[in-house]
DRENPA-3360 file (N, C-alpha, C; in nm, 2 decimals, always signed):
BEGIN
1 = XXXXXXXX = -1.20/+0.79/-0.17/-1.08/+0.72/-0.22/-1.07/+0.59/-0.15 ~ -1.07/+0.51/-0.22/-1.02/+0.30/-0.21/-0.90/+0.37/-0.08 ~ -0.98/+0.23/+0.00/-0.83/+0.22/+0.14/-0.71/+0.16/+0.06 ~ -0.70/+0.08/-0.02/-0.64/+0.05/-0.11/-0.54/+0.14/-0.11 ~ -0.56/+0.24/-0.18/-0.51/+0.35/-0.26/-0.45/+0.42/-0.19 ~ -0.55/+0.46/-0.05/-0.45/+0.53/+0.10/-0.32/+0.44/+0.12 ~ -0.35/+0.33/+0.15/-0.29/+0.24/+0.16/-0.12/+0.26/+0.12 ~ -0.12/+0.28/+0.00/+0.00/+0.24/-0.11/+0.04/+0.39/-0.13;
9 = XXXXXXXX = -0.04/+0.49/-0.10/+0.02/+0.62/-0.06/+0.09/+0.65/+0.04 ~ +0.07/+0.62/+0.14/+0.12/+0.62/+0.28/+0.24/+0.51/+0.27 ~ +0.22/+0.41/+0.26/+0.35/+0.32/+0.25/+0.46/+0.42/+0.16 ~ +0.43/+0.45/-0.02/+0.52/+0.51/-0.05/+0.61/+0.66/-0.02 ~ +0.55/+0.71/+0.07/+0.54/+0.81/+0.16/+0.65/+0.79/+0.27 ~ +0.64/+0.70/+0.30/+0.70/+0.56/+0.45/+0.84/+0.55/+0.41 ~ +0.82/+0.48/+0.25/+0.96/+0.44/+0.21/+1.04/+0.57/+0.16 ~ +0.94/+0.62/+0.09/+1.10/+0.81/+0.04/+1.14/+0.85/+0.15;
17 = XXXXXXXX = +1.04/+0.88/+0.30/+1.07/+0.93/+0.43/+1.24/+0.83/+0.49 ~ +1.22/+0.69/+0.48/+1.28/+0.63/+0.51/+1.46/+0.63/+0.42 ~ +1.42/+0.64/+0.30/+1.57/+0.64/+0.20/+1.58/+0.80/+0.24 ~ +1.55/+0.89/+0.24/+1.60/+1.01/+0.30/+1.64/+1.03/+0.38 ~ +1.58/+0.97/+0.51/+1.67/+0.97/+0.69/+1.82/+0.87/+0.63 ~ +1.80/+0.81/+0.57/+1.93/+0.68/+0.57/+2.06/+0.75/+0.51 ~ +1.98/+0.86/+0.38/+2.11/+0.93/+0.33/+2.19/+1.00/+0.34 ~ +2.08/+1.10/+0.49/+2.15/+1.20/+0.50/+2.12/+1.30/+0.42;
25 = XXXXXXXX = +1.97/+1.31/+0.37/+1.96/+1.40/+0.28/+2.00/+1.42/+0.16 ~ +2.12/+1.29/+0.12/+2.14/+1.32/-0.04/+2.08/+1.27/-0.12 ~ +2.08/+1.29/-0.24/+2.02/+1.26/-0.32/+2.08/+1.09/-0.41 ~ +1.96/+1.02/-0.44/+2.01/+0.90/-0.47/+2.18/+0.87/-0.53 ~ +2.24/+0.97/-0.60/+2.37/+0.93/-0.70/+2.45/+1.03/-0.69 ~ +2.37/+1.13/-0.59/+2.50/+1.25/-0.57/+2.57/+1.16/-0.43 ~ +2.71/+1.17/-0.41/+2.85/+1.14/-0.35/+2.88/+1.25/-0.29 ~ +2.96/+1.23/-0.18/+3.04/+1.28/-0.15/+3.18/+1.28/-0.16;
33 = XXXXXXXX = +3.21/+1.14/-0.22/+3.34/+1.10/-0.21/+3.35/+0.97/-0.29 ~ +3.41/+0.96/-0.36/+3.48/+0.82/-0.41/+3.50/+0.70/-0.40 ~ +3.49/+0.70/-0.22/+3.55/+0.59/-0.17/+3.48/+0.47/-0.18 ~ +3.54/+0.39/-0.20/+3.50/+0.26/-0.25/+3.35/+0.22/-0.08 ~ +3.43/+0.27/+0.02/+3.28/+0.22/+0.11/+3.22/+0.33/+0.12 ~ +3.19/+0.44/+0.09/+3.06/+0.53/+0.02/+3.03/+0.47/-0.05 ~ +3.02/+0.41/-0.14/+2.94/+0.34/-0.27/+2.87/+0.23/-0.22 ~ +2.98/+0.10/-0.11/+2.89/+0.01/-0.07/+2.79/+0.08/+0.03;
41 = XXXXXXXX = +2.76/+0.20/+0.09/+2.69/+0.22/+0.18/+2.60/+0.31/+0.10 ~ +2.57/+0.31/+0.00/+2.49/+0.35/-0.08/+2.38/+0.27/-0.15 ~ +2.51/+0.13/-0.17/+2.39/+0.05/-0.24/+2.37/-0.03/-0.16 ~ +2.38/-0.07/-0.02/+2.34/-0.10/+0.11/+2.19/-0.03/+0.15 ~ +2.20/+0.12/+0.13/+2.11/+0.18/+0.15/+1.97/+0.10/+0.03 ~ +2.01/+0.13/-0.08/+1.93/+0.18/-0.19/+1.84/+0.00/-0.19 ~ +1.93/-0.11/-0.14/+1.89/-0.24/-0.11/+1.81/-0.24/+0.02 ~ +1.86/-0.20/+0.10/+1.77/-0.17/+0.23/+1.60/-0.11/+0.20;
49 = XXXXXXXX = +1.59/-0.01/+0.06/+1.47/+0.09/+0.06/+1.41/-0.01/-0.02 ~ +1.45/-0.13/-0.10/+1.38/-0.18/-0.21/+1.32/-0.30/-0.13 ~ +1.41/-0.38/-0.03/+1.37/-0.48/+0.02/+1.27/-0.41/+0.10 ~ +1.21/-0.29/+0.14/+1.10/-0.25/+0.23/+0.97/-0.21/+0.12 ~ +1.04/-0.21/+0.02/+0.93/-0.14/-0.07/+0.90/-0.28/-0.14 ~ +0.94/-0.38/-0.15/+0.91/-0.56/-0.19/+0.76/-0.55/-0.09 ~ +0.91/-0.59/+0.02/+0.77/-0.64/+0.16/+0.69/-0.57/+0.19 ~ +0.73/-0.44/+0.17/+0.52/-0.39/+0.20/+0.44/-0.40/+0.12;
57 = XXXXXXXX = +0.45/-0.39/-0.04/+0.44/-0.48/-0.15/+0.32/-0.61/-0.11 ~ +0.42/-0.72/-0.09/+0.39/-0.82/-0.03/+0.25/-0.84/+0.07 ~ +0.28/-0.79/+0.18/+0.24/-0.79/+0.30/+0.08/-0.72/+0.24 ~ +0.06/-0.60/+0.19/-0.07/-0.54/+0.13/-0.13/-0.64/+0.03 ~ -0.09/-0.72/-0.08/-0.15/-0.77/-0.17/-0.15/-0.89/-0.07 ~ -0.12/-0.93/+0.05/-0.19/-1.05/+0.11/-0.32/-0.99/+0.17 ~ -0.28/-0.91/+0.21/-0.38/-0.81/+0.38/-0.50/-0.77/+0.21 ~ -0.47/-0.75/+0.10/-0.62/-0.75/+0.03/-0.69/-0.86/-0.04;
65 = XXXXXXXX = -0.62/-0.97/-0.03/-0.66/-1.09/-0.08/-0.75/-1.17/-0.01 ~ -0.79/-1.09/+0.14/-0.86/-1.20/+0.26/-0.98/-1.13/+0.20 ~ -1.10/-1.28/+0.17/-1.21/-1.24/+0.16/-1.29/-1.25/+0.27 ~ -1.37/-1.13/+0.30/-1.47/-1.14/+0.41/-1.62/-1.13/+0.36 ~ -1.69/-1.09/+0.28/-1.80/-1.08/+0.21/-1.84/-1.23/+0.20 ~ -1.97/-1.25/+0.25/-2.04/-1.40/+0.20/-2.07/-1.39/+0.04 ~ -2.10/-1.50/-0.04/-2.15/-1.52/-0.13/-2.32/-1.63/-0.13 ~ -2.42/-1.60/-0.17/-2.54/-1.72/-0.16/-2.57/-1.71/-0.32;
73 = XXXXXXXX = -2.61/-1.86/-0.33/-2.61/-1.90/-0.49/-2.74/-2.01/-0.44 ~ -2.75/-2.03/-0.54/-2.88/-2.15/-0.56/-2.92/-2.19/-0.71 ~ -3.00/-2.30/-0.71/-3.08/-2.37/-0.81/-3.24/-2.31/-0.78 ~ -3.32/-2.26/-0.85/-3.45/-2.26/-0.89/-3.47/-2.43/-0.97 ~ -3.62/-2.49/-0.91/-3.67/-2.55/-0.96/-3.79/-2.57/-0.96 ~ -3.88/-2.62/-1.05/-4.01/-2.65/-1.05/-4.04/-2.83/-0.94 ~ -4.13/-2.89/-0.92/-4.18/-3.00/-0.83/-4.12/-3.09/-0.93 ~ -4.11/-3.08/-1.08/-4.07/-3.21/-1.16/-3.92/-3.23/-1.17;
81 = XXXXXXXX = -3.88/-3.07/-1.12/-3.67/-3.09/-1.13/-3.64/-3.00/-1.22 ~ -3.73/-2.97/-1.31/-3.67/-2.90/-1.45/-3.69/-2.75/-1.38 ~ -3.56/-2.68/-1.45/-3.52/-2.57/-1.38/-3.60/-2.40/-1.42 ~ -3.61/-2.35/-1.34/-3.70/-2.24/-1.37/-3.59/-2.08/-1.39 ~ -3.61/-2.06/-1.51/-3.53/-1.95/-1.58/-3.62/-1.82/-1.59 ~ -3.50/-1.71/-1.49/-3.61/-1.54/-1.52/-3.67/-1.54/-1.39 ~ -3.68/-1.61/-1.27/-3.69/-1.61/-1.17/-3.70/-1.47/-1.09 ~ -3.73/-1.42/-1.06/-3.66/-1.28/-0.94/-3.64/-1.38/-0.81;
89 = XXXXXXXX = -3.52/-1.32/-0.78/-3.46/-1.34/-0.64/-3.42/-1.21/-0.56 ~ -3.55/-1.19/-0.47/-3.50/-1.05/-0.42/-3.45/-1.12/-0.24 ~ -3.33/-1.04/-0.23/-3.28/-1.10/-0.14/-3.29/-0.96/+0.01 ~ -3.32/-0.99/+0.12/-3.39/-0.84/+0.22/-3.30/-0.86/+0.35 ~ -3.24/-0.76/+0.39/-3.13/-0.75/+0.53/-3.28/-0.79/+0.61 ~ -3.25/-0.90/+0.71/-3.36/-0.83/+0.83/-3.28/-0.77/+0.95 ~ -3.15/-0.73/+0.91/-3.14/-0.61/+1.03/-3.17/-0.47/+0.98 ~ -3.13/-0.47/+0.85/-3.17/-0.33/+0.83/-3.32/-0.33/+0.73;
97 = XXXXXXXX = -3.39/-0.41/+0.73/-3.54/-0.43/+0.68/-3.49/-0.32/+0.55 ~ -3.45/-0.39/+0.45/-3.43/-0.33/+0.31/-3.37/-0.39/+0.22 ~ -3.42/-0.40/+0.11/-3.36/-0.50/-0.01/-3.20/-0.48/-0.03 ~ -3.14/-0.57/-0.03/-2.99/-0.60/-0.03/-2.97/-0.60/-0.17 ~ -3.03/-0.66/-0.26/-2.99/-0.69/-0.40/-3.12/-0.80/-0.47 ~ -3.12/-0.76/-0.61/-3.24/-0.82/-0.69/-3.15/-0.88/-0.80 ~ -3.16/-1.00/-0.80/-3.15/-1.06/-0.93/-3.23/-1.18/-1.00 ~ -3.17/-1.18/-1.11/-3.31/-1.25/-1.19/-3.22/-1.43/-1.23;
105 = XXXXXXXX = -3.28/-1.53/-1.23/-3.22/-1.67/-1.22/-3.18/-1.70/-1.37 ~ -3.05/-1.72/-1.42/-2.99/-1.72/-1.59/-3.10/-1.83/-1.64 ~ -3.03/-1.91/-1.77/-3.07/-2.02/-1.82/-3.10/-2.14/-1.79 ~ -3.03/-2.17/-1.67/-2.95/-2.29/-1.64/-3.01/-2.27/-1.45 ~ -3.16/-2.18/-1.45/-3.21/-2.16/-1.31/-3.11/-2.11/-1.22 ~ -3.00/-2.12/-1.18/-2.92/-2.06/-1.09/-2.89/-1.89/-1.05 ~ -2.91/-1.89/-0.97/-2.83/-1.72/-0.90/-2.71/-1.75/-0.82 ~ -2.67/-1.59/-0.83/-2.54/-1.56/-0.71/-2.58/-1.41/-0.69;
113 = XXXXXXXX = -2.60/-1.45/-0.56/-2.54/-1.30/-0.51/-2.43/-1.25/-0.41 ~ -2.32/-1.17/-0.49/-2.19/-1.19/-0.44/-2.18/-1.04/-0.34 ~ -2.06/-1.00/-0.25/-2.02/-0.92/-0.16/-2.14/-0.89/-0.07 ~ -2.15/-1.00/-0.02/-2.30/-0.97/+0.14/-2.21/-0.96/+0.22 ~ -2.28/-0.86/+0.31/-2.19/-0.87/+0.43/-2.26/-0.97/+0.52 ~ -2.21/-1.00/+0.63/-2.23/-1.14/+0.75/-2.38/-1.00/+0.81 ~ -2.47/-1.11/+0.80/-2.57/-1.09/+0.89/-2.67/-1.21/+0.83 ~ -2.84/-1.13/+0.86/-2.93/-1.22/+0.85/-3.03/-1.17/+0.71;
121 = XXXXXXXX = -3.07/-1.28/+0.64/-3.13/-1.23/+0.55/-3.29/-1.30/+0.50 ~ -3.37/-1.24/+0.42/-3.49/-1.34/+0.38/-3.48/-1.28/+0.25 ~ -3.51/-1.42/+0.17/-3.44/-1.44/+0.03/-3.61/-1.50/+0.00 ~ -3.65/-1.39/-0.12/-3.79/-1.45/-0.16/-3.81/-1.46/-0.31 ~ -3.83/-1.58/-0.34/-3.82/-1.60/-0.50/-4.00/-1.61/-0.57 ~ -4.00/-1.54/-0.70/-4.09/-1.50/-0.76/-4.08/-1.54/-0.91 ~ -4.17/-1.63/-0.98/-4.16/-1.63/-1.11/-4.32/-1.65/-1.14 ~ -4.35/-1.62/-1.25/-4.52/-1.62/-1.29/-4.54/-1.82/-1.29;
129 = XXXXXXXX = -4.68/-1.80/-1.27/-4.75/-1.92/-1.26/-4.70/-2.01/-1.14 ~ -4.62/-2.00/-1.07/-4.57/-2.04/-0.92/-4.65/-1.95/-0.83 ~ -4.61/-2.05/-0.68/-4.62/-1.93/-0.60/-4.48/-1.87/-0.56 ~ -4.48/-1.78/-0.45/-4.39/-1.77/-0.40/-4.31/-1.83/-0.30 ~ -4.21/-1.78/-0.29/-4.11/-1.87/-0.23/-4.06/-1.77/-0.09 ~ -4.04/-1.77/+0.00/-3.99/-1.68/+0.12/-3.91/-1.80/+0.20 ~ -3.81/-1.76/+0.21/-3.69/-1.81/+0.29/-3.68/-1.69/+0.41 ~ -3.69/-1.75/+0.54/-3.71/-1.61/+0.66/-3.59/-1.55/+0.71;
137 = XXXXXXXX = -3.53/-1.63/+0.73/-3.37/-1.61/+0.81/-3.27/-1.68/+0.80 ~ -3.18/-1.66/+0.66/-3.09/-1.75/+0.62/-2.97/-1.62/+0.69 ~ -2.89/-1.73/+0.74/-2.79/-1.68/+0.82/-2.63/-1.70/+0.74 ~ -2.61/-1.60/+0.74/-2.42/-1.56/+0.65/-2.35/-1.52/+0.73 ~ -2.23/-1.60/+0.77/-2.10/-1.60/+0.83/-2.01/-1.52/+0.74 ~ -1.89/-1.47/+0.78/-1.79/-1.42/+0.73/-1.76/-1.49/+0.63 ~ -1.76/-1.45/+0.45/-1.66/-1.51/+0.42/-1.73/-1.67/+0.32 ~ -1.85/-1.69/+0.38/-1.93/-1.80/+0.34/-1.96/-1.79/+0.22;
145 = XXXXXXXX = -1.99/-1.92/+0.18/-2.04/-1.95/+0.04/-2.17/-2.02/+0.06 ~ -2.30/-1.97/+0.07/-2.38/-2.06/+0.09/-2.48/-2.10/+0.01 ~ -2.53/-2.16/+0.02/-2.64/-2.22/-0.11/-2.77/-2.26/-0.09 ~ -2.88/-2.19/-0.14/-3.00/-2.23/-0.11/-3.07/-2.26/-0.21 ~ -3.09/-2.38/-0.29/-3.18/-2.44/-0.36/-3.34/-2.42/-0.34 ~ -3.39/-2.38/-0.42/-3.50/-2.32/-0.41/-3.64/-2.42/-0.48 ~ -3.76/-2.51/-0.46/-3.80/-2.55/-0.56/-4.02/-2.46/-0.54 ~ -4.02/-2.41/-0.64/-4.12/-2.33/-0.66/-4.25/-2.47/-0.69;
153 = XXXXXXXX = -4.34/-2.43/-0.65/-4.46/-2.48/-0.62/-4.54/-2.42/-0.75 ~ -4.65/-2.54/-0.85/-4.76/-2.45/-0.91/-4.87/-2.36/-0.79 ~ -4.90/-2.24/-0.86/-5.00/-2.17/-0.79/-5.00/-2.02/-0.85 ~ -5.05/-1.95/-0.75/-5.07/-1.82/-0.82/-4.93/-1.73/-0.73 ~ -4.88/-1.62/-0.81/-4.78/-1.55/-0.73/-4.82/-1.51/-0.61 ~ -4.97/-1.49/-0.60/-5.02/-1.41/-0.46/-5.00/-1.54/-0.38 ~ -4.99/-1.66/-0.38/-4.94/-1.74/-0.26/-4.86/-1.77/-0.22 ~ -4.78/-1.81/-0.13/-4.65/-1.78/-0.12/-4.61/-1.90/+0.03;
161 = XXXXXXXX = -4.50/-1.96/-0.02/-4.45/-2.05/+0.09/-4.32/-2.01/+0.13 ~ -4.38/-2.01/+0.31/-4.27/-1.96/+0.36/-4.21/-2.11/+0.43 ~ -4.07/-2.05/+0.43/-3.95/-2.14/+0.51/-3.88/-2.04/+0.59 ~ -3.83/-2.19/+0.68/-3.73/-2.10/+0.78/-3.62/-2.15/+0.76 ~ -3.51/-2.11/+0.70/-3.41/-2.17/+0.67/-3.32/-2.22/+0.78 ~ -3.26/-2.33/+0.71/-3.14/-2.36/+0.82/-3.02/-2.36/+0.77 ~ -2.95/-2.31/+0.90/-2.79/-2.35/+0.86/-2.68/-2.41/+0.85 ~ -2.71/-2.44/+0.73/-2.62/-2.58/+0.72/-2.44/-2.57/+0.76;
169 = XXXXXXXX = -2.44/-2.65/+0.88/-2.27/-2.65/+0.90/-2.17/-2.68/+0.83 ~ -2.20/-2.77/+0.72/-2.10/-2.85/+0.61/-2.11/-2.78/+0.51 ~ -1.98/-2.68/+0.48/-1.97/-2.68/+0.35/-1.96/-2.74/+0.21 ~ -2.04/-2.76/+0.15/-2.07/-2.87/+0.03/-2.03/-2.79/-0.10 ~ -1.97/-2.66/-0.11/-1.98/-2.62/-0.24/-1.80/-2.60/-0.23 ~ -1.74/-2.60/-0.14/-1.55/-2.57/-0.16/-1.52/-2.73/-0.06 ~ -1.39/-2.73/-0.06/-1.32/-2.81/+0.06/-1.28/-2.75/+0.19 ~ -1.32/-2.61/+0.14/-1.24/-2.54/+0.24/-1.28/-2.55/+0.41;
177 = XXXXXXXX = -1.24/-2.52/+0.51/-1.24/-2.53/+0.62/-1.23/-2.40/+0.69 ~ -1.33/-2.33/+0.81/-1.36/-2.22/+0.87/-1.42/-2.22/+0.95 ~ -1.43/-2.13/+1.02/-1.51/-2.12/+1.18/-1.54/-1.95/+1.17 ~ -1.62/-1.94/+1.25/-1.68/-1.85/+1.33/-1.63/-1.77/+1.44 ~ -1.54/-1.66/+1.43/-1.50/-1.61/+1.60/-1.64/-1.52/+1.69 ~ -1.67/-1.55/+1.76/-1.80/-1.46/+1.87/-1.69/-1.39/+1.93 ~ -1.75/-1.26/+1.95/-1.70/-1.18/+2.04/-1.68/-1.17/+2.18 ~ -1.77/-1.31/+2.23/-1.74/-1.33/+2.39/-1.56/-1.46/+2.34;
185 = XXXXXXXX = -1.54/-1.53/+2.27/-1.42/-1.60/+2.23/-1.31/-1.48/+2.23 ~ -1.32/-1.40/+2.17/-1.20/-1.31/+2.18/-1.15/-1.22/+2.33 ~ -1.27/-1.17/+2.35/-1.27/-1.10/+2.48/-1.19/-1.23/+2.59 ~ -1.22/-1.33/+2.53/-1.19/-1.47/+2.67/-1.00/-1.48/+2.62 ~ -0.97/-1.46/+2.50/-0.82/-1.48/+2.46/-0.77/-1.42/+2.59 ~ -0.66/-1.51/+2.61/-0.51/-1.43/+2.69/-0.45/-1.36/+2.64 ~ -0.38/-1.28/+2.69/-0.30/-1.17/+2.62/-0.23/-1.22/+2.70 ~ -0.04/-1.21/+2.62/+0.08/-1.24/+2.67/+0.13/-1.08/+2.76;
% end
């Protein structure tokens, strides 16, 4: 079951627990009495359960909106520029030495491959009458968008050019702005 799902079970779980202790056990519209402040402390209550069941609301659809998963995209090209369509792009964990994801480059030469997790990868591209292409250790941060333009060489597929990629600090594909936390940086935080 989606943490999601726990998620929004337990919160709604949180909030009945919560309008229950507040009433006293009654039930939302059963009374005891008449009185004009029984009623305000009713819908005191019933305002109290809704403004918690808003903000947790709230607070979960932000806490699922943080993307952590890298995304790597690129251009396939040939040495003249013109773009190379049907490509394989097999992309390989080298921590866990095993293919992460295979896709093939659209019309328009480009891939994505989306929900990577942060580690290290070698990204080897293959299309007939080229050689190959091996990228050794392209490195994914939390959360990155990164892009590796690829341009394929004539040759036979059995030859194959390798790179070591680098990583580029400037993001060129958003505006957006990010960093890196290392686990010796956190360990160093003060605690109040």
């Amino acid at each position: 079951m989606p943490v999601e799902v726990l998620y929004s079970i337990g919160c709604s779980i949180a909030v009945s627990f919560i309008y229950y202790k507040t009433c006293g056990g009654e039930g939302l519209f059963e009374t005891k009495s008449s009185s004009r402040r029984f009623v305000m402390r009713q819908v005191l209550r019933i305002s109290l359960c809704l403004g918690l069941l808003v903000g947790t609301i709230s607070l979960a659809t932000a806490a699922w909106s943080q993307e952590v998963a890298a995304t790597l995209s690129g251009t396939v090209t040939d040495p003249s520029g013109a773009v190379v369509s049907g490509a394989t792009v097999v992309v390989r964990g080298n921590d866990t030495n095993a293919d992460f994801r295979t896709v093939t480059t659209n019309g328009s030469g480009g891939f994505t491959v989306t929900n990577m997790p942060a580690g290290r990868y070698a990204v080897t591209v293959k299309s007939p009458g080229f050689k190959s292409y091996v990228a050794q250790d392209v490195v994914l941060n939390v959360a990155e968008k990164h892009t590796l333009d690829v341009q394929l060489n004539a040759g036979q597929v059995t030859e194959t050019v390798e790179v070591q990629a680098e990583n580029t600090a400037i993001q060129t594909t958003t505006a957006e702005e990010s960093g890196t936390v290392t686990g010796d940086q956190v360990r160093e935080l003060a605690l109040m």
